[in-house]
GULUM-833888 format. One line per 4 residues: their letters; for each residue x, y, z of C-alpha. Coordinates in nm, 2 decimals. Each point is the difference from the previous one (the first is absolute). Layout:
BEGIN
A = X/Y/Z  ...
***
This chain:
BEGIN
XXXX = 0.00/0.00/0.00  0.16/0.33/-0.11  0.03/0.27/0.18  -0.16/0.23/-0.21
XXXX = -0.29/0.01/-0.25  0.15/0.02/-0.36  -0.29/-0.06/-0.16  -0.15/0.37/0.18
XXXX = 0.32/0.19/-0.04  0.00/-0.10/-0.44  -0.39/0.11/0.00  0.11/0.32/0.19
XXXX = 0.28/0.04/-0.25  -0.20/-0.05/-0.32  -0.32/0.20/0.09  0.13/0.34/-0.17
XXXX = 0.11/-0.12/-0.34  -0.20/-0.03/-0.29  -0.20/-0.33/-0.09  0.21/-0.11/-0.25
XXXX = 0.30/0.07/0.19  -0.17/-0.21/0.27  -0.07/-0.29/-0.22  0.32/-0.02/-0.13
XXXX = 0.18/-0.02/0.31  -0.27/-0.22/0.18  0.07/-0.26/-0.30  0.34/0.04/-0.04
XXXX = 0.05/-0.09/0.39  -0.34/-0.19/0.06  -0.03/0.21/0.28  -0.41/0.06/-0.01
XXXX = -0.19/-0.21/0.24  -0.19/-0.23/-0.22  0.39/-0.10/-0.18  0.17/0.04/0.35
XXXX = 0.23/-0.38/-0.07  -0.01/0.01/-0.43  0.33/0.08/-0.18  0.02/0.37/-0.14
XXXX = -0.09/0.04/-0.37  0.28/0.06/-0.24  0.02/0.35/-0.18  -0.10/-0.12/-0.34
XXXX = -0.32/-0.22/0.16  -0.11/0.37/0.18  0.05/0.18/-0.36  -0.20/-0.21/-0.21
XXXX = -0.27/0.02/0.23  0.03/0.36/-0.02  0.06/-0.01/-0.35  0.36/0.21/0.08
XXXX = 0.35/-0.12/-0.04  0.19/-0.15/0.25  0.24/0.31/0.01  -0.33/0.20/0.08
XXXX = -0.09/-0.18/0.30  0.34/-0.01/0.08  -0.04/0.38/0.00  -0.31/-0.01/0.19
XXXX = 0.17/-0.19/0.29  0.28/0.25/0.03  -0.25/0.27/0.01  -0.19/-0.19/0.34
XXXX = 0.31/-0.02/0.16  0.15/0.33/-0.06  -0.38/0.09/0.16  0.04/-0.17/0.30
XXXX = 0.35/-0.08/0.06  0.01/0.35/0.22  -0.32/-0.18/0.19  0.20/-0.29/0.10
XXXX = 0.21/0.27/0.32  -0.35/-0.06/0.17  0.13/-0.34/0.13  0.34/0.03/0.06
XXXX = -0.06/-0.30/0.25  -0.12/-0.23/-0.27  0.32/0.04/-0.22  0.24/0.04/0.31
XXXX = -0.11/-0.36/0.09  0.07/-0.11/-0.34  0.34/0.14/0.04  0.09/-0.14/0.31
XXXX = -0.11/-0.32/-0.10  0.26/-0.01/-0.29  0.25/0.17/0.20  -0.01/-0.31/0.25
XXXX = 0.03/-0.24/-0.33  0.30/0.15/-0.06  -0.16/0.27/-0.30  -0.12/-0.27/-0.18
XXXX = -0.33/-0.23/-0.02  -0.14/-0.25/-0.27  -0.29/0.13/-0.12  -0.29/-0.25/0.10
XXXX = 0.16/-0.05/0.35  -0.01/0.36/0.06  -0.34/0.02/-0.09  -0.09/-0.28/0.17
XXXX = 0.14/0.11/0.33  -0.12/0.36/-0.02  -0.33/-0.11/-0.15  -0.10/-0.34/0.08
XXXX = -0.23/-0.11/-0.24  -0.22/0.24/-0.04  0.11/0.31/-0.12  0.34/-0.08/-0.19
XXXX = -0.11/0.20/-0.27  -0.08/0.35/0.18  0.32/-0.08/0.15  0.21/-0.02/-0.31
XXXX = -0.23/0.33/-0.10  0.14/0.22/0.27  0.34/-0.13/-0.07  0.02/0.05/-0.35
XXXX = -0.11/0.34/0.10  0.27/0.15/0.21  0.30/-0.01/-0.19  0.21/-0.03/0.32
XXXX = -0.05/-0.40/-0.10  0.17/-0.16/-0.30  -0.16/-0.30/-0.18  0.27/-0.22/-0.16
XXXX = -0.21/-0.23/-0.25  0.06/-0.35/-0.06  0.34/-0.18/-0.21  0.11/-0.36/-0.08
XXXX = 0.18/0.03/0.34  -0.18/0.19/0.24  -0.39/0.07/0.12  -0.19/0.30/0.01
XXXX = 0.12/0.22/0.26  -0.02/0.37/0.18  0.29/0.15/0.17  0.04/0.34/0.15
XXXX = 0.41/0.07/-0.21  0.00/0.04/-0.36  0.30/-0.23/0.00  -0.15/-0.27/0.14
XXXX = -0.04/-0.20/-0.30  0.35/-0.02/-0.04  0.07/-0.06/0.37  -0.23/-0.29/0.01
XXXX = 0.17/-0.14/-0.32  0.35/0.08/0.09  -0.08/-0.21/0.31  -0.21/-0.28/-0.13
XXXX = 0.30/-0.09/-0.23  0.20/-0.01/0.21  -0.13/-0.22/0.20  -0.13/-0.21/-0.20
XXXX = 0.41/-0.07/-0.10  0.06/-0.06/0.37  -0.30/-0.26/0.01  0.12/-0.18/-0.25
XXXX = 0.32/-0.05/0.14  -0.12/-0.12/0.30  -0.23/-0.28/-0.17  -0.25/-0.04/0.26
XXXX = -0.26/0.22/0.16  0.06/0.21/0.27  -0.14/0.24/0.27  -0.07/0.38/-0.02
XXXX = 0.23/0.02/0.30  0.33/-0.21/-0.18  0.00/0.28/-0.23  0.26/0.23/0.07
XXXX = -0.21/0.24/-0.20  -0.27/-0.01/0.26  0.23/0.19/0.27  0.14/0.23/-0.26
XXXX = -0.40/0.08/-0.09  -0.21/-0.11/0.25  -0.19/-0.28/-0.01  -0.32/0.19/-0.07
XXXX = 0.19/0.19/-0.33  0.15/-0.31/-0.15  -0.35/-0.22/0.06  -0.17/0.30/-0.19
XXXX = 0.25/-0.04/-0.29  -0.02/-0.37/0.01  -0.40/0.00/-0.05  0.04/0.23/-0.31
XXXX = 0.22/-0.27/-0.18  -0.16/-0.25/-0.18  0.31/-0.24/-0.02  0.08/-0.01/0.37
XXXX = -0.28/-0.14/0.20  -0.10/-0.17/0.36  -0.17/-0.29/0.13  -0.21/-0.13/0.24
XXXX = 0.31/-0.03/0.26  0.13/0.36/-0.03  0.30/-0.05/-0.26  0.13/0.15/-0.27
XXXX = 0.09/-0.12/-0.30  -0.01/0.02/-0.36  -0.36/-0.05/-0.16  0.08/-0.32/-0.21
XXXX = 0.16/-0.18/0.31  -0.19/-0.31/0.10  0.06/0.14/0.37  -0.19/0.31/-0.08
XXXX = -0.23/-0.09/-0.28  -0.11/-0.38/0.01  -0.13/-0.09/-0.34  -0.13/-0.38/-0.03
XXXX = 0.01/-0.29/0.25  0.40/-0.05/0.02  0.08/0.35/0.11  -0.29/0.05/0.22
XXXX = 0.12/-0.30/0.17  0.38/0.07/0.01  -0.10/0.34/0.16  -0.23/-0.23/0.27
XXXX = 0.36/-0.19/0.07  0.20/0.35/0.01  -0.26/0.10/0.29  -0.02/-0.31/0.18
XXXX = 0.37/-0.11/-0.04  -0.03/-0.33/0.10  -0.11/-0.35/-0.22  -0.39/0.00/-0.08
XXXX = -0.20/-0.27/-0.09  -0.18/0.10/-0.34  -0.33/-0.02/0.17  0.10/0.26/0.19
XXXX = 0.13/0.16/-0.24  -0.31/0.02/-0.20  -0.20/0.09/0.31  0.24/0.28/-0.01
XXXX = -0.03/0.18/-0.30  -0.41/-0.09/-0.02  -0.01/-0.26/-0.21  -0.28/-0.29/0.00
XXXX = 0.23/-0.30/-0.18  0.32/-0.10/0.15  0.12/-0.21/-0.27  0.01/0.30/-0.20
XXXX = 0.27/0.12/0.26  0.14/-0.31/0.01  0.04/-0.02/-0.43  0.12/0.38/0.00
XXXX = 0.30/-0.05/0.26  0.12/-0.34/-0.16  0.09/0.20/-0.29  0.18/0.28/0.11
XXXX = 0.35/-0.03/0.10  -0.06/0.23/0.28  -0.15/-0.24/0.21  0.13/-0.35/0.10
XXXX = -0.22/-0.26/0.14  0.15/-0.12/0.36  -0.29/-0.24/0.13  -0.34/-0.13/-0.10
XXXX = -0.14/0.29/-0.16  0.25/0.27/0.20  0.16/0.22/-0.20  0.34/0.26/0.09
XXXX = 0.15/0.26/-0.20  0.30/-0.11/-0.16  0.16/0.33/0.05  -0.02/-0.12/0.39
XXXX = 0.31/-0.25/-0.02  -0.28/-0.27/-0.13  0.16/-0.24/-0.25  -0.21/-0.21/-0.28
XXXX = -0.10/-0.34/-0.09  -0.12/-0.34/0.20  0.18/-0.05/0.34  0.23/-0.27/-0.12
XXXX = 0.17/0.32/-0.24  -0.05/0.18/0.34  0.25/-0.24/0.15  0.21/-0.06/-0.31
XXXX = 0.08/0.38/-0.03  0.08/-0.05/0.41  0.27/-0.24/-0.06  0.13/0.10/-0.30
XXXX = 0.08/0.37/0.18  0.11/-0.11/0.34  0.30/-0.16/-0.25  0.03/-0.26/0.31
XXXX = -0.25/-0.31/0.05  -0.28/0.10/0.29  -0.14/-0.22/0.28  -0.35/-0.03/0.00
XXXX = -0.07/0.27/0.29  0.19/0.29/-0.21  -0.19/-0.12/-0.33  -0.31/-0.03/0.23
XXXX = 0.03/0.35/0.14  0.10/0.22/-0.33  -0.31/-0.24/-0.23  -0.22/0.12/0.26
XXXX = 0.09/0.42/-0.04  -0.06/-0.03/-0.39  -0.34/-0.27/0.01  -0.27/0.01/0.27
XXXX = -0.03/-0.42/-0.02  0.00/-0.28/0.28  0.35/-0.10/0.09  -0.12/-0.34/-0.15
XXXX = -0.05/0.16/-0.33  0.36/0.08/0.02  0.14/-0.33/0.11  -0.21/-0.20/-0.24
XXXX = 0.17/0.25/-0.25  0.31/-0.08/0.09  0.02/-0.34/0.00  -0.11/-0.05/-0.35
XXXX = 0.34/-0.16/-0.13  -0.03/0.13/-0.37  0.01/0.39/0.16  0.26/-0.04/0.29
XXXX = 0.29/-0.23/0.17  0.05/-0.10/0.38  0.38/-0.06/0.07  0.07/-0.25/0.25
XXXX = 0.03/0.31/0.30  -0.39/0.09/-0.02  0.11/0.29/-0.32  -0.23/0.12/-0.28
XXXX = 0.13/0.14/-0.34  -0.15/-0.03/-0.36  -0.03/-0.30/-0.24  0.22/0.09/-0.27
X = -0.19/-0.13/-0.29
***
């Protein structure tokens, strides 16, 4: 709930100009009552309907607001507010959350009225790279680029997503500053647990089963059955998990339907490769207590699974002292 009524203060504003001057800036800002959450017309949709140019009503809107821009000192509250509200963002705000916040839902449009209005408040329209944005500096275009490039370079050397507060960025800004920039960029982007990252990151974006579900096992860090994995990311059919991670070399499956990341230290195959990689490593044969102890940090199996493993005589060889090491085929 705002603390003022926009909707009043826009009637108060418009009530001296002409009818046509009224009309054009009620549809170019959808600012009259009965089109208080419709988009604003476009110049040429106005014109035809006037039977004018575009350029016309273009005129005709300059006209309005050289009318009542000297109105607009009678609320020196109203635009201080928006001021201060930027100035705590660090100058800058993405359009639609600014509005949101000083609006709510209802009166976005007279909102971005008032602003357009005093020309204390620069709107920076939309690019491949960035959102729609206001700022209160008419360098802040560049500011917000020069920044946003920047980091972007330093995310990408990192490789992994990180917090606001790892930045070193956010003490040489401020927190509030660099979140405001960050918002504006459409290439950098959050998720769910607060960390930044670049938009086409499975960390930060999850697009399809396998990365929704590697960014479930970045969360939970620890092994997860892919029922629970499912449950995790909302979906109905667990085999569909359980066909997805298979697949994908990110994940390696370390018990009866639990899967690891491999990135974790997790190595691949059945638990008699397990135990061949073992032995083959240690350079040395093992005892069954050491080849016991390291099978059971890679695969989440019965210690019988292991044994029954390793005594199959076509994988592995037990010297006369109780040692293990591989069947040379």
């Amino acid at each position: 709930m705002s603390q003022f009524n926009y909707s009043k203060i826009c009637s108060e504003l418009l009530k001296n100009l002409s009818e046509r001057q009224k009309t054009v800036l009620s549809r170019r800002f959808s600012i009259s009552p009965k089109d208080n959450k419709g988009e604003g017309e476009t110049l040429d949709s106005i014109g035809k309907s006037f039977g004018v140019t575009r350029e016309r009503v273009r005129q005709i809107e300059n006209d309005a607001f050289s009318k009542i821009r000297p109105e607009i000192k009678k609320y020196p509250e109203v635009f201080q507010y928006f001021k201060q509200y930027l100035k705590n963002k660090g100058g800058t705000s993405r359009e639609d959350l600014l509005l949101e916040q000083l609006a709510g839902k209802d009166e976005k449009n007279q909102v971005s009225f008032l602003l357009n209005l005093n020309q204390d408040f620069i709107r920076f329209s939309e690019t491949p790279d960035f959102y729609p944005f206001w700022a209160i500096e008419k360098d802040a275009f560049s500011t917000v680029k020069k920044t946003i490039n920047f980091l972007q370079a330093e995310l990408k050397k990192i490789g992994k997503p990180v917090q606001l507060k790892d930045l070193k960025e956010a003490k040489e800004l401020g927190p509030n500053t660099l979140s405001s920039y960050l918002e504006i960029s459409k290439k950098i982007q959050n998720n769910p647990e607060g960390l930044w990252g670049m938009k086409d990151w499975p960390e930060i974006n999850p697009r399809g089963i396998k990365n929704k579900a590697f960014l479930v096992f970045k969360k939970e860090q620890k092994p997860l059955h892919f029922t629970a994995v499912a449950q995790l990311i909302g979906l109905a059919l667990p085999q569909t998990v359980h066909n997805e991670l298979i697949k994908d070399q990110r994940f390696v499956l370390v018990g009866r339907g639990l899967y690891a990341l491999k990135e974790w230290g997790y190595e691949e195959g059945a638990v008699k490769d397990v135990i061949a990689k073992i032995l083959k490593e240690s350079k040395k044969p093992l005892n069954k207590e050491e080849i016991l102890e390291k099978t059971l940090k890679q695969r989440f199996v019965k210690a019988n699974t292991v044994l029954l493993n390793l005594s199959n005589r076509k994988n592995f060889l037990k010297t006369n002292e109780g040692y293990y090491t591989v069947q040379e085929s």
